[in-house]
N, C-alpha and C positions, 0 to 999 in steps of 0.2 A: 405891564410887561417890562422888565429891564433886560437889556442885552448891555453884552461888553465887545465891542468893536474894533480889531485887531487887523492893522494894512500895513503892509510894507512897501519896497520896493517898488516898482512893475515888473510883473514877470516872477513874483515873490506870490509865498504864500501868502492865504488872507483868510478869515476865519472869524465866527462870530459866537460868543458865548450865551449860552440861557440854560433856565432850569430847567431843570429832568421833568418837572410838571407841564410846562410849555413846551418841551419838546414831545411828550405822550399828547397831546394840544392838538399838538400839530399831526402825529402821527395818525390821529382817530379821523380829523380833518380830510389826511388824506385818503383813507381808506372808505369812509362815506362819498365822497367825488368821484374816489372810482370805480363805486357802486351802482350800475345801472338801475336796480332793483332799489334803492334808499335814495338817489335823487328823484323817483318817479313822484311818488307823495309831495318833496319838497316844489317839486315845479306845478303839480296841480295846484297845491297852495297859493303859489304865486299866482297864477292864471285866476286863480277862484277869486283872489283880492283886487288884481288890475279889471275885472270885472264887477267888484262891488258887492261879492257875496261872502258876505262879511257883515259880525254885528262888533261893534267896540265898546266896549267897557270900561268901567274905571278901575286900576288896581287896589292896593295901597300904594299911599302915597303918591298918586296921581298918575302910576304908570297907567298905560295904555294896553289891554289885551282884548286880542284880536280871534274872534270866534268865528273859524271858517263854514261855511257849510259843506 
């Protein structure tokens, strides 16, 4: 991600640049968070994995993917 980072003053405007890609990024981001109904999945996940149920595998190239139950 590159930004371009713009300060002035105090008390002055201040403003940060990025692409239109990272900002629709961002935009999805935030409309999944403040979706009750689409974090419910991601947080049983979580739970599923701090409890170990879960099998892991080897990608390519040695990533690591994680097969919930």
């Amino acid at each position: 991600m590159s930004c371009e980072i713009k300060s002035f003053e105090e008390n002055k405007a201040q403003w940060i640049t990025i692409s239109s890609d990272e900002y629709e990024s961002m935009k999805s981001t935030q409309e999944i968070l403040s979706d009750p109904e689409l974090l419910q999945p991601i947080e049983e996940s979580r739970e599923n994995v701090k409890a170990g149920q879960y099998k892991e595998l080897r990608g390519l190239e040695g990533t690591a993917i994680l097969l919930i139950h």
